[in-house]
Every structure is written in C-alpha cells, then in structure tokens.
C-alpha positions in Angstrom: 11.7 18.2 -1.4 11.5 14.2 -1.1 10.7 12.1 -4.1 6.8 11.1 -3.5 7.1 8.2 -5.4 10.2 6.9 -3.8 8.8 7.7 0.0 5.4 5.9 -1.2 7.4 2.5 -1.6 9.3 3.0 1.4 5.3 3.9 3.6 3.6 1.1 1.6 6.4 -1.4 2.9 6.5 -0.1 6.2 3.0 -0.4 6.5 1.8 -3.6 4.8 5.3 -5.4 7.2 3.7 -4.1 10.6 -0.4 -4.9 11.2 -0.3 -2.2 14.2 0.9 0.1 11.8 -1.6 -1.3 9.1 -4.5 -0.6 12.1 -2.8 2.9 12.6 -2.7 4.1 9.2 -6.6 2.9 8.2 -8.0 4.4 10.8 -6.4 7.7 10.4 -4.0 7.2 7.5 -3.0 10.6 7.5 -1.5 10.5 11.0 -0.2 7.5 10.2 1.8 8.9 7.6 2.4 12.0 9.3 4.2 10.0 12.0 6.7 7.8 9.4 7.5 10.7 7.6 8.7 12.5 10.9 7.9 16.2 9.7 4.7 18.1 9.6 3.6 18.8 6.1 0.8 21.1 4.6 -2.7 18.3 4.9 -3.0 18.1 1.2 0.5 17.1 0.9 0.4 14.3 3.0 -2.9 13.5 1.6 -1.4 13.2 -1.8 0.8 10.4 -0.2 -2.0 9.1 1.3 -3.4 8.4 -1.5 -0.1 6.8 -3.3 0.0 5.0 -0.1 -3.3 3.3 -0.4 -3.4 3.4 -4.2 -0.2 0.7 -4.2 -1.7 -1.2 -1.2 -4.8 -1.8 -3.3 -2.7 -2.9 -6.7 -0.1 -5.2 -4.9 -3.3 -6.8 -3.2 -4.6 -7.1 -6.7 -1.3 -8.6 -7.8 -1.3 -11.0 -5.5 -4.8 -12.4 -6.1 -4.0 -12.7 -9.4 -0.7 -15.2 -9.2 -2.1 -18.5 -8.2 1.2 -20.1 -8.0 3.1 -17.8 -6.2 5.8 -17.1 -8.4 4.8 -13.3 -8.9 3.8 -12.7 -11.9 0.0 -12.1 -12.4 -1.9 -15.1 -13.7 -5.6 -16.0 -13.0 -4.6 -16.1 -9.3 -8.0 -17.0 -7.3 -10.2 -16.4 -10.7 -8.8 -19.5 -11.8 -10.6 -21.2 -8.4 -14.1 -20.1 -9.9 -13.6 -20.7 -13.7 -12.0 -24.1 -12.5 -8.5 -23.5 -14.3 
C-alpha cells in the first residue's frame, strides 16, 4: 500500500504544473488520477484520492489569495484590495 497523503502531494503538483492535465483531471478527475497513479484501483479508492487531490487544490488556491505580497505566508492577500489595506 502507497501513503495517500504522500501520492496526494505528488497528484496535486503534477496536476496544478500541467493545464492539459488540470483539463483532464476536472472533467473526469478520477481517470485522471487513475492514469498518474498507473494501476487500477477499487473506484472508492481512487475516489478517496480524488478527493485529497481536489481538497489541496482548493486550500493552496486559498493560500495564495490570501498572501498579497507574495512571500507565502497567508496575509489579507486580495481581501486587503476591498477593505483598502
């Protein structure tokens, strides 16, 4: 057995580094990760890293909204554009 969180880091960077990839895995994301992984697992397996997959995307998107100054930490990132900071 692979380390989920480990192979999650490794899809997420895949993924967010190639946009035909990126197209690939949101229009069938578990296909997507089917293919990268390069074995045929039970669906709700691979779902379950789907989800990991698309759970990190969302927070590092987050993250990144939120650092203004590109340093990457979290500040106010684009907030700070409407509350005039």
């Amino acid at each position: 057995m692979f380390d989920v969180k480990a192979k999650v880091d490794e899809l997420v960077k895949k993924i967010t580094s190639d946009k035909d990839l990126a197209r690939k895995f949101a229009k069938d994301p578990v296909k997507a990760v089917e293919g990268l992984l390069g074995v045929d697992l039970p669906d709700e397996a691979v779902k379950k890293v789907v989800e990991g997959v698309k759970a990190k995307i969302s927070l590092d998107k987050i993250g990144a909204l939120l650092d203004s100054d590109g340093d990457g930490k979290p500040d106010l990132g684009i907030l700070s554009k409407f509350l005039g900071k």
